[in-house]
C-alpha positions in Angstrom: -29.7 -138.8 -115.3 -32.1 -138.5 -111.9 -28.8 -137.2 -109.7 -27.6 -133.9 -112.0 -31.6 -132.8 -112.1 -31.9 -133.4 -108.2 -28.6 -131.4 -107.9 -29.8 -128.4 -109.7 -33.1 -128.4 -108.3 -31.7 -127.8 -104.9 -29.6 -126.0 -106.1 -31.7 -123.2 -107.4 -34.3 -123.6 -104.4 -31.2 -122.9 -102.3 -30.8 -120.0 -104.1 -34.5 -118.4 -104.3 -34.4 -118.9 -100.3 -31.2 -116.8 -100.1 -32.8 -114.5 -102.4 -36.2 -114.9 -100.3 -34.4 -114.4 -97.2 -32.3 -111.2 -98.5 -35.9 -109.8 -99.8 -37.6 -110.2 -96.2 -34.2 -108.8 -94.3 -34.9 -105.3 -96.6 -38.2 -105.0 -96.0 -37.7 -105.3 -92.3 -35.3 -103.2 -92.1 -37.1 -100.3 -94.1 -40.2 -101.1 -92.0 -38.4 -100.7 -88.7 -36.4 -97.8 -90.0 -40.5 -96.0 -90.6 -41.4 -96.7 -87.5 -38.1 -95.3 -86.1 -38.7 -91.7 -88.0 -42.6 -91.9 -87.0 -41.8 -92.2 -83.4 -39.4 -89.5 -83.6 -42.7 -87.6 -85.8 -44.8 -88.1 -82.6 -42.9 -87.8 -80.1 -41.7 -84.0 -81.7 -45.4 -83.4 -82.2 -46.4 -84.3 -78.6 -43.4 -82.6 -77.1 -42.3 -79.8 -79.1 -39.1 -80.9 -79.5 -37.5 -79.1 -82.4 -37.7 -81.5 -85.5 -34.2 -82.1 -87.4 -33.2 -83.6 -90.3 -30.6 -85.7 -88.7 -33.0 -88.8 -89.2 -33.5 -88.8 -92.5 -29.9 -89.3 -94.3 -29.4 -87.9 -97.5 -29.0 -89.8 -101.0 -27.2 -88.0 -103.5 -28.1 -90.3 -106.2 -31.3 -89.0 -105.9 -30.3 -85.7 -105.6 -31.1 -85.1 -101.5 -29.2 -81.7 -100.2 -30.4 -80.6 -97.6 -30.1 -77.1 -96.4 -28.8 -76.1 -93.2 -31.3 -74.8 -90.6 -30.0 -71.6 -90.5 -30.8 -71.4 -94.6 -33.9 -73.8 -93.8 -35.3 -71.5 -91.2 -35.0 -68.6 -93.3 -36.6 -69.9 -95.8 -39.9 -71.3 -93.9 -40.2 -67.9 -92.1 -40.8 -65.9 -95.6 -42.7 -69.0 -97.2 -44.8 -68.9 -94.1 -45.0 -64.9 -93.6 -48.4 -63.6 -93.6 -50.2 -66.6 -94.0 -53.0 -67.4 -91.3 -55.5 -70.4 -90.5 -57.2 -69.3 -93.8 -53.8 -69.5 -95.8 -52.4 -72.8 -97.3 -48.8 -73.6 -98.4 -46.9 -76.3 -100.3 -43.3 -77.4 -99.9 -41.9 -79.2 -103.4 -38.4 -81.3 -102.6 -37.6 -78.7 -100.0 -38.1 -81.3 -97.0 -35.8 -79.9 -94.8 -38.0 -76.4 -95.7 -40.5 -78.0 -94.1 -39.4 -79.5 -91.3 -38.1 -75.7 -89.8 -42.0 -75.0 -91.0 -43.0 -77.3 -88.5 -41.0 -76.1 -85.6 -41.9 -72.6 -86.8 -45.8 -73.4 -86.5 -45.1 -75.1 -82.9 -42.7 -72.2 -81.4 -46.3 -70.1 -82.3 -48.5 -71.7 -79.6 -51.2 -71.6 -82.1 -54.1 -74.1 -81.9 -54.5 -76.3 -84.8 -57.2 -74.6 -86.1 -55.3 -71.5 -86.0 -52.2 -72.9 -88.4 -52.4 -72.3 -92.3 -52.5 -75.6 -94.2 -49.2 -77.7 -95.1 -48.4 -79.5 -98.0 -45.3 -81.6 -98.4 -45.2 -82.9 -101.9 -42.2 -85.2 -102.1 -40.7 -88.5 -103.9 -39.4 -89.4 -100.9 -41.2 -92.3 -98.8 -39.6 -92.1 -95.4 -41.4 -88.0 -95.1 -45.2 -90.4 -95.0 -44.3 -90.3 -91.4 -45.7 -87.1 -91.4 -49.7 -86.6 -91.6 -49.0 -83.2 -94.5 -47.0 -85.6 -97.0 -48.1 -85.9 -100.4 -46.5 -88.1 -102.3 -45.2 -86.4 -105.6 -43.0 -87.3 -108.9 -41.8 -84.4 -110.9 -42.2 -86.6 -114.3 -45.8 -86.9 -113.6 -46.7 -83.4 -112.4 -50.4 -83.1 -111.9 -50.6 -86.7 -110.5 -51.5 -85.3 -107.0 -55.2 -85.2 -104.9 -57.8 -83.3 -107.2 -58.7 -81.4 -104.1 -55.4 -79.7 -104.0 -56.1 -77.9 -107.6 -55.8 -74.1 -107.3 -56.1 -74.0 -103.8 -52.3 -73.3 -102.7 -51.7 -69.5 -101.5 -47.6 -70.1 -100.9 -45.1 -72.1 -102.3 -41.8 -72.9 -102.0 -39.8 -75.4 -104.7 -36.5 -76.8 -104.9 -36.9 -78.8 -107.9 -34.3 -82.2 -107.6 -32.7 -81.7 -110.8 -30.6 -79.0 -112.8 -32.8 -80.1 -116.0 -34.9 -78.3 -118.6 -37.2 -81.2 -118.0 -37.6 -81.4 -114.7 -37.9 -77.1 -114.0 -40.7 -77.1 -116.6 -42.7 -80.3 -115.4 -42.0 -78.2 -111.8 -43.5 -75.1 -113.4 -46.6 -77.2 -114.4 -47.2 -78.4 -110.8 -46.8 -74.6 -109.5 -49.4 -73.3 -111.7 -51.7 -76.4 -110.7 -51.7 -75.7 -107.0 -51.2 -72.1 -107.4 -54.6 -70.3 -106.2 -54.3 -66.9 -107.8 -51.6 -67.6 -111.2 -50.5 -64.8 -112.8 -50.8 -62.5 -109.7 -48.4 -59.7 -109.9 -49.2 -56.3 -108.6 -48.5 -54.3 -105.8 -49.6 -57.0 -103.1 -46.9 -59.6 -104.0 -44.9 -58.9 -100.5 -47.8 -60.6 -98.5 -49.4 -63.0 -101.1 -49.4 -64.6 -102.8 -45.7 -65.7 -101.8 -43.4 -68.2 -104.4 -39.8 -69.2 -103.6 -38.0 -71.0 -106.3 -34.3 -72.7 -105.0 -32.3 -73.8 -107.4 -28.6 -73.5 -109.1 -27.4 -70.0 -111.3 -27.7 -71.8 -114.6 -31.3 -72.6 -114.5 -31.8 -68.4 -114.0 -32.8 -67.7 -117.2 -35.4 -70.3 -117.7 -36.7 -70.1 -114.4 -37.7 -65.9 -114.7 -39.6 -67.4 -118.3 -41.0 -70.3 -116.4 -42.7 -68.0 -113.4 -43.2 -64.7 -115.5 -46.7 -64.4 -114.7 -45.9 -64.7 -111.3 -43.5 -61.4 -111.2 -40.0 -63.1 -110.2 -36.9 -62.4 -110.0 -33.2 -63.2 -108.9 -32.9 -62.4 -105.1 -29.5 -61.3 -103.5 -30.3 -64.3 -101.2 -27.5 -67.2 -101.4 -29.1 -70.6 -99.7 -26.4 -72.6 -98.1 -26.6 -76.6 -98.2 -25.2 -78.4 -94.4 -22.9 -80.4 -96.3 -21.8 -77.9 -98.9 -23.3 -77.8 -102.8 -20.2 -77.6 -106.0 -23.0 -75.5 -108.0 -23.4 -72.5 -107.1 -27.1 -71.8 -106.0 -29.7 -68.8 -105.8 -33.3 -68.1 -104.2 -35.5 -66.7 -106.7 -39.4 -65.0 -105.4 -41.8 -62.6 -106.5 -41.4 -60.6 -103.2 -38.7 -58.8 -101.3 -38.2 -59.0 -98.1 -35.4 -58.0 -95.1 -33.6 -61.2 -95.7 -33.1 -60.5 -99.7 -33.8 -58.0 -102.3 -34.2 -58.5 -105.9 -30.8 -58.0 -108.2 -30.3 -54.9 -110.0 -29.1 -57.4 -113.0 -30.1 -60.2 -114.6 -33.2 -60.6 -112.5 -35.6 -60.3 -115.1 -34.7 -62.5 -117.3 -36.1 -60.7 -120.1 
């Protein structure tokens, strides 16, 4: 009886060291891929070599699409319009917003002091590498710093999913940070600025979500680098010269 218990006792410790080993192998390999995009972080920083998003591969199966830098670009030049060392701004899912934010604020010369605040609130790990990331779930939407409450002049949000759920718990995180909420008048063009990305469908619920902010449908078409089957749309509370606001169906009301 002594042999078939010795058996399956190396047998299964056989098995939780192949498991062991497989476990340790991972979590190498996701530690040396971090310090990988960290040293390509610095060495940007130090440099001003133009960031790109070439490191940082997407995952579809949770919902990654990034934009392409000409849309990206665009983007983080009106998110980023008007605001000064005084100013602070917070990019929701829209890493690839932020990283053209980044290359923006280094093309400027400015000294740190001289740069508005960043804010990258985002589910994804590997953006830690950089010193603005906050980390950031959509199904728990005021789970961020307390500091952060109310003190967010521009934002910009691609929310990940085409959901009821997820745009509303979106909404809620908006209105959190948001420093002036339910700002509408004539001053909207410089600030406070919000930029909602997301697909036609969600058009209706979005103008109700972000009433109180004044906006609307732009004529503005963001274009994904690896191409997007839903067709997408840029909503803001501001017009600009790279979109105005549709004559139809920009309301929502």
């Amino acid at each position: 009886m002594d042999e078939p218990e010795d058996d399956m006792v190396l047998a299964l410790s056989t098995s939780t060291l192949d498991a062991l080993k497989e476990f340790y192998a991972d979590r190498d390999a996701r530690l040396k891929q971090f310090e990988d995009l960290k040293n390509i972080a610095e060495e940007n920083a130090s440099s001003n070599i133009p960031l790109t998003m070439d490191a940082f591969a997407e995952d579809w199966n949770e919902s990654q699409f990034w934009y392409s830098d000409e849309t990206a670009k665009t983007l983080a030049e009106e998110v980023l319009r008007g605001a000064d060392r005084k100013k602070s701004i917070a990019v929701m899912s829209a890493p690839s917003v932020f990283v053209q934010l980044k290359n923006l604020l280094a093309e400027s010369g400015k000294d740190a002091d001289e740069k508005p605040t960043l804010y990258l609130l985002e589910f994804d790990r590997r953006f830690e590498v950089f010193p603005e990331f906050v980390f950031y779930d959509f199904n728990d939407p005021l789970s961020l710093p307390p500091r952060m409450k109310g003190t967010v002049d521009n934002i910009i949000c691609d929310p990940p999913f085409l959901s009821e759920d997820c745009h509303t718990k979106a909404a809620m995180t908006v209105r959190w940070l948001s420093k002036s909420w339910g700002v509408a008048d004539d001053k909207r063009s410089t600030d406070p600025r919000l930029i909602i990305c997301t697909g036609e469908r969600m058009e209706t619920l979005i103008n109700k979500l972000y009433r109180p902010q004044g906006i609307q449908t732009t004529t503005f078409e963001p274009v994904h680098s690896k191409g997007l089957s839903n067709e997408f749309l840029c909503y803001a509370n501001f017009e600009c010269d790279n979109w105005k606001w549709k004559e139809q169906g920009g309301s929502g009301l």
